[in-house]
C-alpha positions in Angstrom: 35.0 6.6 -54.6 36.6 9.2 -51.9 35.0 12.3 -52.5 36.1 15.4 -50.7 33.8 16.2 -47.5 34.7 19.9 -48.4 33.2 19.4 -52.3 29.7 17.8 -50.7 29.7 20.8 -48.2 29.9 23.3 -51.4 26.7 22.0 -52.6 24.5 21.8 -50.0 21.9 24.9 -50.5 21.8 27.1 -47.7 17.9 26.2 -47.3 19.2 22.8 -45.8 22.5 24.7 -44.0 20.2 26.8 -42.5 18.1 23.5 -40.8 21.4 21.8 -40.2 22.7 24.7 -38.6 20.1 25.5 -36.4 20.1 22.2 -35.2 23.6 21.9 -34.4 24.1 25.4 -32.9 21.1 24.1 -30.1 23.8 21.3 -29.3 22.6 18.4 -31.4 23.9 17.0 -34.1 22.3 16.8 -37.7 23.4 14.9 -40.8 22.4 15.1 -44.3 21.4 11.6 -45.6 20.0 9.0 -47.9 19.6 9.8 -51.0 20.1 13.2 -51.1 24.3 12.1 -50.5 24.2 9.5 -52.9 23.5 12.3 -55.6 26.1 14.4 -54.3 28.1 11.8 -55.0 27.3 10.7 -58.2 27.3 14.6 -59.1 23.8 14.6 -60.0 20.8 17.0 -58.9 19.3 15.6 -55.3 14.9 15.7 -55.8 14.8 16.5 -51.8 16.4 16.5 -48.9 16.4 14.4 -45.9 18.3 15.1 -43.1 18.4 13.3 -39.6 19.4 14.5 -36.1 19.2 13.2 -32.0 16.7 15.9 -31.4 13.5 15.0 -31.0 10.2 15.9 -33.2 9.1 18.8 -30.3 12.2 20.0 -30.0 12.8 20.5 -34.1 9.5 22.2 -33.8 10.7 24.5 -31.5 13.4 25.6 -34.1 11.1 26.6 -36.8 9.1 28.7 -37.0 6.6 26.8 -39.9 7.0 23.1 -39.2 4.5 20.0 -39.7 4.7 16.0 -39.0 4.7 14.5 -42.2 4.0 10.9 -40.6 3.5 8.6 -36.9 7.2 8.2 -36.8 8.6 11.4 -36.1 9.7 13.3 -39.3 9.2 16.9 -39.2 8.6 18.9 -42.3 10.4 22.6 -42.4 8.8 24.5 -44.5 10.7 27.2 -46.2 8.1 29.6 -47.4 10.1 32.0 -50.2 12.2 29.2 -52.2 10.9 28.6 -55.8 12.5 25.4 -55.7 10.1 22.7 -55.3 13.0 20.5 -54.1 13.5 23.0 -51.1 10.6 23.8 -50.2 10.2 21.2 -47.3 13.2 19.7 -46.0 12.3 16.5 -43.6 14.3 16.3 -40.6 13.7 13.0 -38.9 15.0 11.7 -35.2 18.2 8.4 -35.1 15.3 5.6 -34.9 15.5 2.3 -34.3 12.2 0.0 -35.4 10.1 -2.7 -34.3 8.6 -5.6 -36.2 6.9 -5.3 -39.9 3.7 -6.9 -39.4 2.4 -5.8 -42.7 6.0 -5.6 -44.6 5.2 -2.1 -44.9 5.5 0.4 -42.0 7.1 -0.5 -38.5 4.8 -1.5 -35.7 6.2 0.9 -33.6 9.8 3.6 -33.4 11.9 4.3 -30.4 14.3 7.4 -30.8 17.7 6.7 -30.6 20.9 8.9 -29.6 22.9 6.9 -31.8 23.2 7.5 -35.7 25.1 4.3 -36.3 21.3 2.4 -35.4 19.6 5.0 -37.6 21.4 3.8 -41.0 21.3 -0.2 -39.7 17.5 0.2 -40.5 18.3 1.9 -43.9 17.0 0.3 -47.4 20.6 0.2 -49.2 24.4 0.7 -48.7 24.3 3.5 -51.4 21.2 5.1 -49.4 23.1 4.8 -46.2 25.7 7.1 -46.1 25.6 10.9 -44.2 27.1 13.5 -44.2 27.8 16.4 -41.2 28.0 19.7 -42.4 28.9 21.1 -38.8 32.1 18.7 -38.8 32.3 17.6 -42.3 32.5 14.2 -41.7 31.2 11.7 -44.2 30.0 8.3 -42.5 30.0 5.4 -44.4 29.8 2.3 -42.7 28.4 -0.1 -45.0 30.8 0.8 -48.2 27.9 2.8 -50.1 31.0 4.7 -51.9 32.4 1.6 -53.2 29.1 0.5 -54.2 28.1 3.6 -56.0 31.7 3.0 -57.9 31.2 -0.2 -59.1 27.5 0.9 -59.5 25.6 -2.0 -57.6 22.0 -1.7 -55.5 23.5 -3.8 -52.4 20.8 -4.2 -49.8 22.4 -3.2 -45.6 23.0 -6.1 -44.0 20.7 -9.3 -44.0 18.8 -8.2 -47.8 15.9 -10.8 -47.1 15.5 -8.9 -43.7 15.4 -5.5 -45.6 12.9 -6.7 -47.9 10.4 -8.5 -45.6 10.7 -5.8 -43.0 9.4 -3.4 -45.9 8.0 -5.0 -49.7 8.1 -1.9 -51.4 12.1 -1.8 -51.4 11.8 -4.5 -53.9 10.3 -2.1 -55.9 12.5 0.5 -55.0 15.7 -1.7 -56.2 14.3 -1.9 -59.5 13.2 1.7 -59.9 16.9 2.6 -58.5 18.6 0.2 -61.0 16.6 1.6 -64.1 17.3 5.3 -62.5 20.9 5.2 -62.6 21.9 2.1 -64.4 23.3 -0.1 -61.6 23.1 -3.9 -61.6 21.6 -5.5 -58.5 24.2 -7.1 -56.1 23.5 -11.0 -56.5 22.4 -11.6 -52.8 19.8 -8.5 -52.9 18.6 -10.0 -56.3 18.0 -13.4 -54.6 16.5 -12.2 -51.9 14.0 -9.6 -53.9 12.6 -12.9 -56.2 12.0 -14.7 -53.0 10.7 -11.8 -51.1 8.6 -10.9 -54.4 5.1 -12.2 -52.5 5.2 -9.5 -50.1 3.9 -6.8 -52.5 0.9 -8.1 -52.8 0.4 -6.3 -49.1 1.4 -3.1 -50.4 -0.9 -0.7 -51.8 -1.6 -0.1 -55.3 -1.0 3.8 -54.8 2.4 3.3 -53.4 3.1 0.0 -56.3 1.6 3.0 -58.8 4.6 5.7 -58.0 7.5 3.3 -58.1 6.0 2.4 -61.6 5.8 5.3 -62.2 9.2 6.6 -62.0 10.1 3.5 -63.7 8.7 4.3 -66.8 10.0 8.2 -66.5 13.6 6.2 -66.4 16.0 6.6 -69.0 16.0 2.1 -68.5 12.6 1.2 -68.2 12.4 -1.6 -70.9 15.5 -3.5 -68.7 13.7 -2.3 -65.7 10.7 -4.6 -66.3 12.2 -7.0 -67.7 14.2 -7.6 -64.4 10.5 -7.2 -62.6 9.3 -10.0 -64.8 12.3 -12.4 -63.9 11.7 -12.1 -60.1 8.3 -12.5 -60.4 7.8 -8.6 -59.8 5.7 -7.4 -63.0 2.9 -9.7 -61.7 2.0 -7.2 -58.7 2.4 -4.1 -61.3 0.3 -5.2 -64.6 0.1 -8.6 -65.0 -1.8 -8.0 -68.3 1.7 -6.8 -69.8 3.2 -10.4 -69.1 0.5 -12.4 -71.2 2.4 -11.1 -74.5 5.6 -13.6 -73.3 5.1 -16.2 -76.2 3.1 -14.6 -78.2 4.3 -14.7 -81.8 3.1 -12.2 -83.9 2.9 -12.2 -87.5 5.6 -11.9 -90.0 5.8 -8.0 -90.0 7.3 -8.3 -86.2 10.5 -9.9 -85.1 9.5 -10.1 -81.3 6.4 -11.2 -79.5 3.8 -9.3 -77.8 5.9 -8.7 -75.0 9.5 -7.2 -76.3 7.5 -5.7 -79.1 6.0 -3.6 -75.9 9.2 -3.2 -74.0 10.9 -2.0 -76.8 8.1 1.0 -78.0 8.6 1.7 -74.5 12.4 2.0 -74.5 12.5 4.1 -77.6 9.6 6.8 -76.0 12.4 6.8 -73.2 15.3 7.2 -75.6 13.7 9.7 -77.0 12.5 11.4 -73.6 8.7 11.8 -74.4 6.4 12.0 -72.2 4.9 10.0 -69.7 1.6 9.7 -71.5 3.7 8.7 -74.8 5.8 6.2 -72.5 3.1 4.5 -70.6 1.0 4.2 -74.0 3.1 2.6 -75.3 3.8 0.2 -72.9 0.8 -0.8 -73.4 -0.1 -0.3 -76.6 -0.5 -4.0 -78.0 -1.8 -5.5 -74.3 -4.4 -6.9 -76.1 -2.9 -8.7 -78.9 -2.8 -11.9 -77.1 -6.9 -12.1 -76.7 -7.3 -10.8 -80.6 -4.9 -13.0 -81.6 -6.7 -15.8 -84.6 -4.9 -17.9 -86.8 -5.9 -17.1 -90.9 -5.8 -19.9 -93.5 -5.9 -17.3 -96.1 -2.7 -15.3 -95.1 -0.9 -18.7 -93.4 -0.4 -16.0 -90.6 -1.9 -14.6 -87.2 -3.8 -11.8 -87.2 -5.4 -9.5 -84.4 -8.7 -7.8 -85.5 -9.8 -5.6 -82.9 -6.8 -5.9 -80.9 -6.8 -2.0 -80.0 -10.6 -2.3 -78.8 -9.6 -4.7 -76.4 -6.4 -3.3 -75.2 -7.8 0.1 -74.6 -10.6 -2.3 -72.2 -7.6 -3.7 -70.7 -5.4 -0.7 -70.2 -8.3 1.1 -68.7 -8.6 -1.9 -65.9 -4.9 -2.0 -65.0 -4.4 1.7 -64.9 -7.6 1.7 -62.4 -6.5 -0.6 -60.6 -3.2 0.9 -59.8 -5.2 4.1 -58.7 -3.8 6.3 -61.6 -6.0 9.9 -62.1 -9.2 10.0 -64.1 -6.9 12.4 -66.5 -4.5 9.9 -67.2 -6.6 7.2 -68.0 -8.5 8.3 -70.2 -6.0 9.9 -72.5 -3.7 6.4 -71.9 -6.9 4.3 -73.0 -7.9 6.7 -75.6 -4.2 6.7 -77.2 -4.0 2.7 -77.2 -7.8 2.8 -78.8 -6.6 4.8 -81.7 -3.0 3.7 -82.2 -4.0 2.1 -85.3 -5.2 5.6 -87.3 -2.2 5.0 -89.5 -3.6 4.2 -93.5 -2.8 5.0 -96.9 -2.1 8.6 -96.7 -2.9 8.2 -100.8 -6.4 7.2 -99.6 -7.2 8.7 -96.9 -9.6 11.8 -96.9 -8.3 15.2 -94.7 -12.2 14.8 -93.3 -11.1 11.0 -91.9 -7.9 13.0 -90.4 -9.7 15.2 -88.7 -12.0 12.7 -87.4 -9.0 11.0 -85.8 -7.7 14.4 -84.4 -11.1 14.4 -82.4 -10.9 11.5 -80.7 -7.8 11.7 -79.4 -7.9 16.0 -79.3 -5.4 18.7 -81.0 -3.8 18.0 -77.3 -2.9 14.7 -78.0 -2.5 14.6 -81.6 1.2 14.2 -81.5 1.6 11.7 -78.7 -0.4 9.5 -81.3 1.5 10.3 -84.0 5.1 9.5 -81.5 3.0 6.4 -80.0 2.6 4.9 -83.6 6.6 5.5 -84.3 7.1 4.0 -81.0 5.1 0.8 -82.6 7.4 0.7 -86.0 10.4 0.8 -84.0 9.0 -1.7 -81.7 8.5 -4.0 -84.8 12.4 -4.4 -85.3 12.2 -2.0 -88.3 15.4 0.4 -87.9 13.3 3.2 -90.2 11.0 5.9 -87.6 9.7 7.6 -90.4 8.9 6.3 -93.5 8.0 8.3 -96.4 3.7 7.3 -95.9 3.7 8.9 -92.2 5.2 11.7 -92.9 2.6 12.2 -95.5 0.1 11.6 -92.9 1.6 14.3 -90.4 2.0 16.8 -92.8 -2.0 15.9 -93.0 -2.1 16.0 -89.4 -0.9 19.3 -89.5 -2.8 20.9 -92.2 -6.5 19.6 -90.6 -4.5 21.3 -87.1 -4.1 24.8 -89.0 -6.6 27.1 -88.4 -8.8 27.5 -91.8 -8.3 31.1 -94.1 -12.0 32.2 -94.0 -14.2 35.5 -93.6 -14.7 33.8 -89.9 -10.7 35.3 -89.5 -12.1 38.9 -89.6 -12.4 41.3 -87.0 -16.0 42.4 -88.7 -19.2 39.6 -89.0 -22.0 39.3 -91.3 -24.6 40.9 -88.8 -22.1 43.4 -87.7 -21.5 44.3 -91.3 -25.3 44.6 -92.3 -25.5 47.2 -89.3 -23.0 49.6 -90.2 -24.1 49.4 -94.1 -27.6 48.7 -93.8 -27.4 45.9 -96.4 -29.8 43.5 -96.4 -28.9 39.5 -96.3 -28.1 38.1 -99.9 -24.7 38.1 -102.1 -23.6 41.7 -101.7 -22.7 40.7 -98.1 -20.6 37.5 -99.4 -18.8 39.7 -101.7 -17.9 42.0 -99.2 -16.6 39.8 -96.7 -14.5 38.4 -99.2 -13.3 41.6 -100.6 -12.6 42.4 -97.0 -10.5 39.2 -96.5 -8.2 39.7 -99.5 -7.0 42.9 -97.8 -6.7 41.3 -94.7 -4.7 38.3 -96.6 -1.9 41.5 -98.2 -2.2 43.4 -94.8 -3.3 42.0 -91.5 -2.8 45.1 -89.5 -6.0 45.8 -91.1 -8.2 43.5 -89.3 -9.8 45.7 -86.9 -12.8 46.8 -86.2 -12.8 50.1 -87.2 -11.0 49.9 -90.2 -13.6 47.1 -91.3 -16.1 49.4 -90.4 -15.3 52.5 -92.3 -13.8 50.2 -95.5 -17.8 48.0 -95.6 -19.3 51.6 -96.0 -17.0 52.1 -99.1 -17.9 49.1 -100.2 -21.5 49.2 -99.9 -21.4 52.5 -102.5 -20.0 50.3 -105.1 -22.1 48.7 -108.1 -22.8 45.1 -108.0 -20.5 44.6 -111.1 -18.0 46.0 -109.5 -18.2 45.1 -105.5 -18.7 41.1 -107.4 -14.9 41.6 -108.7 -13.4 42.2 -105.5 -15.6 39.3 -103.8 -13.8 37.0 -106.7 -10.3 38.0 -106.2 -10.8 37.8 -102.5 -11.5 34.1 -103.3 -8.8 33.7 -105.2 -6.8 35.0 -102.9 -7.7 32.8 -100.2 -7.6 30.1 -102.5 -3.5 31.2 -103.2 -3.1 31.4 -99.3 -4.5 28.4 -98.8 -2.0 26.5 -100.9 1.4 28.1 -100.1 0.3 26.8 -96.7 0.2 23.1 -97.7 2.7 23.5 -99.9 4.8 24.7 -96.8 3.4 21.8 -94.8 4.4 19.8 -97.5 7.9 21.0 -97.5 8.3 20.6 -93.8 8.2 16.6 -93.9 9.8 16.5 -97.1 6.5 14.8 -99.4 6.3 17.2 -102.2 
């Protein structure tokens, strides 16, 4: 893979030119690197930008005029004040380093600045995040072959790969994350080395485990993702509750156990890009299957009573433990609690509907609704929406719709006994539903002064008469009410 240096040039914003520039026109030189050039040149959208010079961290300062340390080991954040790009909004400018030993396969026990680029990349992670580029002198340095290995698309750790991983756990992680990201394979060596380097997370923090994760499940490959974690001995250190569904045969409704039955609602949230919340849900959807799981002499099959109480138990432990927000949590637990709403839509009452759209909220109605196709697909069944959920989601959305009532108007029953001097008893039924009907043919009516000055017409009328338009304002609401469902109806096609 050549690319032209004058290409990657064209697409560097001038928020990073302007760093790069200001350091070079000082005398020192400045490169753009990691994986902010891989991107580039795999012509996809860099999320920030890194870019390292021979200056050091007081005299980058001294070139900004808003700067921070972002860390201990030198990297300076310019801050760019007026960019609505969140991307460019601090670009990170670190000194050439060299690094001392790894005590706790994390962080280096201590950096020396270098004047020497070529040492800066020897520490890097991999060859494809190893690569810079100058814009001052367009050069492009590549001295571990990243190019070739973003052509043949292969995560190929720079130099000694048990090294890399031991002097820093969480690239293990990051292989896997980059893999599922862009759909490379993992070089052979850097495989071996990351199963036999695998222990070393268990230093790391959860927090730092949690956002790898987490951008492996936001991957369009997370399903192949974990299962390469779970082969080098990786998934263990992420949520080992996800591994106990290897084995596990379900009954004769699923073609895969516990575990590919999860994997696979995962992969089709991600093939059908939902979000997060719909993705990790499903993940762990079925986590407790294994625990529920009892043989039945009646059915000759396995069944697993309950096994939504106790994964929602178990999802809330894992996702605690890996330091995930209160927010998420809760509405991850709450999804895997209620994943099994789906019944008889010919049975089913709207009231029982409704009940289900409070537990999980209007807010997450839908993510239940996509978490539960998520869970057909994952059965091996090719069908995502067979005829009895769409029933149940045109349901869904007809408890969701806001309900035709006098409540609509812009005029209430105390309101109304002020301006007319009524006193409580049918007359003010029948006028709130006389008042609806019109509001029903014309809604630029419903305001408060035309409800005002039309009650005080109404309260002149006879009882005979003001009951008549009460009773076709209830049949009208009652007309409203079902071109609405029938609408609904239409929508997911179960007339």
């Amino acid at each position: 893979m050549q690319i032209s240096s004058t290409l990657i040039q064209g697409q560097i914003p001038p928020e990073v030119s302007r760093v790069t520039s200001a350091l070079s026109g000082a005398g020192y030189e400045a490169w753009v690197v990691g994986g902010c050039v891989r991107d580039l040149l795999l012509k996809r959208t860099p999320k920030d930008w890194d870019v390292t010079t021979n200056a050091n961290p007081e005299t980058i300062q001294g070139l900004f005029e808003n700067t921070f340390y972002t860390n201990e080991f030198g990297t300076v954040g310019v801050v760019n004040d007026e960019v609505g790009d969140e991307t460019l909004k601090v670009i990170e400018v670190t000194p050439y380093r060299t690094e001392g030993a790894y005590s706790d396969a994390r962080r280096p026990d201590h950096v020396e600045f270098s004047q020497d680029i070529k040492e800066d990349l020897k520490r890097r992670d991999f060859t494809i995040n190893a690569i810079a580029f100058n814009p001052a002198s367009g050069e492009l340095l590549d001295l571990y072959e990243g190019q070739k290995d973003l052509e043949l698309g292969l995560i190929r750790a720079v130099g000694n790969a048990r090294e890399r991983f031991q002097e820093d756990a969480l690239r293990i992680m990051r292989a896997v994350r980059l893999a599922a990201e862009l759909g490379f394979a993992i070089e052979p060596e850097t495989e071996l080395a990351m199963g036999e380097c695998a222990a070393q997370l268990g230093k790391i923090s959860k927090e730092r485990i949690r956002d790898e994760f987490v951008r492996i499940i936001n991957s369009p490959q997370p399903m192949k993702a974990l299962y390469l974690a779970q082969t080098l001995g990786i998934l263990g250190y992420i949520a080992p509750e996800i591994e106990k569904g290897i084995g596990v045969d379900q009954n004769q409704a699923h073609s895969f156990d516990v575990f590919e039955h999860n994997m696979r609602a995962l992969q089709h949230a991600a093939d059908k890009r939902w979000p997060f919340i719909v993705r990790l849900s499903a993940l762990f959807h079925d986590i407790g299957k294994p625990k529920a799981r009892r043989w039945s002499e009646e059915k000759h099959d396995w069944t697993f009573h309950g096994h939504e109480v106790i994964g929602a138990r178990m999802t809330k432990k894992a996702l605690e433990e890996l330091k995930f927000s209160r927010e998420t949590i809760d509405t991850v637990t709450n999804l895997v609690r209620w994943h099994m709403f789906f019944s008889d839509p010919d049975k089913v009452t709207l009231s029982a509907v409704r009940r289900i759209v409070r537990n999980v909220s209007p807010d997450h109605i839908w993510d239940l609704v996509n978490l539960r196709i998520c869970d057909r697909i994952g059965t091996g069944r090719p069908k995502e929406q067979p005829f009895r959920l769409r029933k149940y989601q045109a349901m869904i959305e007809q408890a969701l719709r806001d309900p035709i009532s006098v409540g609509m108007l812009a005029i209430n029953g105390k309101r109304l006994m002020d301006v007319t001097h009524e006193k409580p008893g049918p007359r003010l039924g029948w006028m709130l539903h006389a008042l609806l009907e019109e509001v029903l043919e014309d809604p630029s009516k419903n305001t408060a002064d035309y409800m005002e000055q039309r009650a005080q017409e109404l309260a002149a009328m006879k009882d005979a008469d003001l009951r008549a338009l009460g009773e076709e304002g209830k049949e009208k609401k009652e007309e409203f009410e079902e071109a609405e469902v029938k609408d609904i109806h239409k929508k997911y096609f179960v007339d």
